[in-house]
N, C-alpha and C positions, 0 to 999 in steps of 0.2 A: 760427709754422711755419717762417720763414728760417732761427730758430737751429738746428732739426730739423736743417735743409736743411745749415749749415754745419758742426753738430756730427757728420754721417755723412762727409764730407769724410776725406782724408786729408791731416793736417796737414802732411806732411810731402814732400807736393806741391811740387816746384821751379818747375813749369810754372805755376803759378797753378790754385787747384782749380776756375776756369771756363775752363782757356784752352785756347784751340782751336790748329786750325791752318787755316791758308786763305787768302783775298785780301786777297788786294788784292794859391765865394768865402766866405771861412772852412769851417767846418764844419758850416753849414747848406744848404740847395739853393743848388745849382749855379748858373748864368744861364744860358739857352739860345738859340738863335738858328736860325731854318729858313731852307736855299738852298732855292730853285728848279733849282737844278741838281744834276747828280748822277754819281757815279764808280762803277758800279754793280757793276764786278768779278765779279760772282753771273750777267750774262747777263741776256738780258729787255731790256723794254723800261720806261721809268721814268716811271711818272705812268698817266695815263688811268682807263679805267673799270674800275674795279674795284680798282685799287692802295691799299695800305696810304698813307693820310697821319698822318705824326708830327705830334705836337702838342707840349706839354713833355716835357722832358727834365730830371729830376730828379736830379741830384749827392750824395750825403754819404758821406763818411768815417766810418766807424762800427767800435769795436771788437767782435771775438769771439770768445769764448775758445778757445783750441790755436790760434788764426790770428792774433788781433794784428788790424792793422787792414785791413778792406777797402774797397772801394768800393763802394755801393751804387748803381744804375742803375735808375730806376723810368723808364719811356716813356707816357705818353699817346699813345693812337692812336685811329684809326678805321677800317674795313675795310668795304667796301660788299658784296665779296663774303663778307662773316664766314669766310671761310676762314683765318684769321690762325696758325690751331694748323696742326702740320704743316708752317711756313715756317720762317726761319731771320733772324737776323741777324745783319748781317754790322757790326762794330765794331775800330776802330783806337784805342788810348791814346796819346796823346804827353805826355813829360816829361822833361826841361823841352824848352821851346822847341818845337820840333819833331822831340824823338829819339822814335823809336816803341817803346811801352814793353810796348804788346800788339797782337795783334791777333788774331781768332779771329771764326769762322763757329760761333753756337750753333743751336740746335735749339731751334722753338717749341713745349714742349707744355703741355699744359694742370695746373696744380698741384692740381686735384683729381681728376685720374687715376692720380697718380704715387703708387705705393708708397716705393719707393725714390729719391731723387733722387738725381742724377749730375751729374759735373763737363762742361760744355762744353754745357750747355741754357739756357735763356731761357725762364720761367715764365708763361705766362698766366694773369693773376689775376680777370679780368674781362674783357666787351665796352669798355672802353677803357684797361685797364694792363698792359702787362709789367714782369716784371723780373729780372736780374740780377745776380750781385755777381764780384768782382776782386781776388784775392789778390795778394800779393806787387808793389806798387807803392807806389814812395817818397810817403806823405802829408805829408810835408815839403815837395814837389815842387807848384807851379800844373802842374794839368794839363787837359788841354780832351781831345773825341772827336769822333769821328765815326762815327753811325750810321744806317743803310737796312734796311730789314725787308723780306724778301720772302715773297709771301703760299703758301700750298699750291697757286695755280695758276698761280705765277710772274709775279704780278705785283709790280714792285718799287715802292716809295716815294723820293718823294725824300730828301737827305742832308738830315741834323740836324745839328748842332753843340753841344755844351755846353761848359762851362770850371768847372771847380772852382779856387777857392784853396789851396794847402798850407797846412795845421796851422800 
């Protein structure tokens, strides 16, 4: 269903065909790492009852055809108040080093409501995955992220971190 997802896409997308606008190792999964702390840019308050907690943060490089190579983002989550569709998250690329290579506020909805998908969403594929993907980034490039999910009632989760290796 992703390639669906990529194949409606316009390939010829500058911005990236997920990228938004807004705040703020090899080529298998990523390594991930959870703060306790958080830069929440979206407003809210971070943590508590009811907030989104990230779990891993899943990385790979993967080719597709008319795009070449993207980034795949799978999230494990959990949400006490199941409201996780209707939220948003909010993610930064950096590459190399620390230049910022995206960054974009998607929309969570759900992938088996969607007729059509569109550029600048974040898919709910179940009660514990989302996912994403990220065109136009050098996979030649170690790049690492950062990302916070905020739920349909404005509760935020803490910051994730992940790091991929370049190709």
């Amino acid at each position: 269903m992703l390639v669906l997802f990529l194949a409606a896409c316009d390939p010829d997308d500058d911005n990236g065909f997920l990228n938004g606008s807004g705040r703020y190792e090899n080529s298998a999964w990523g390594i991930t790492d959870t703060a306790d702390t958080a830069d929440t840019g979206g407003g809210g308050e971070v943590g508590g009852e009811g907030a989104p907690v990230l779990g891993d943060v899943r990385l790979e490089w993967s080719e597709y055809p008319n795009y070449g190579i993207v980034l795949l983002v799978e999230v494990a989550f959990t949400d006490e108040g199941d409201d996780i569709v209707g939220g948003v998250v909010y993610t930064d690329i950096f590459q190399p080093g620390d230049e910022l290579a995206y960054s974009g506020v998607l929309e969570i909805v759900d992938i088996a409501e969607v007729e059509e998908q569109t550029p600048e969403t974040c898919y709910y594929m179940d009660e514990e995955t989302i996912f994403f993907a990220i065109d136009n980034l050098d996979e030649t490039e170690d790049s690492w992220l950062t990302i916070e999910v905020k739920d349909a009632s404005g509760n935020i989760s803490s910051t994730t971190e992940a790091s991929i290796d370049g190709e």
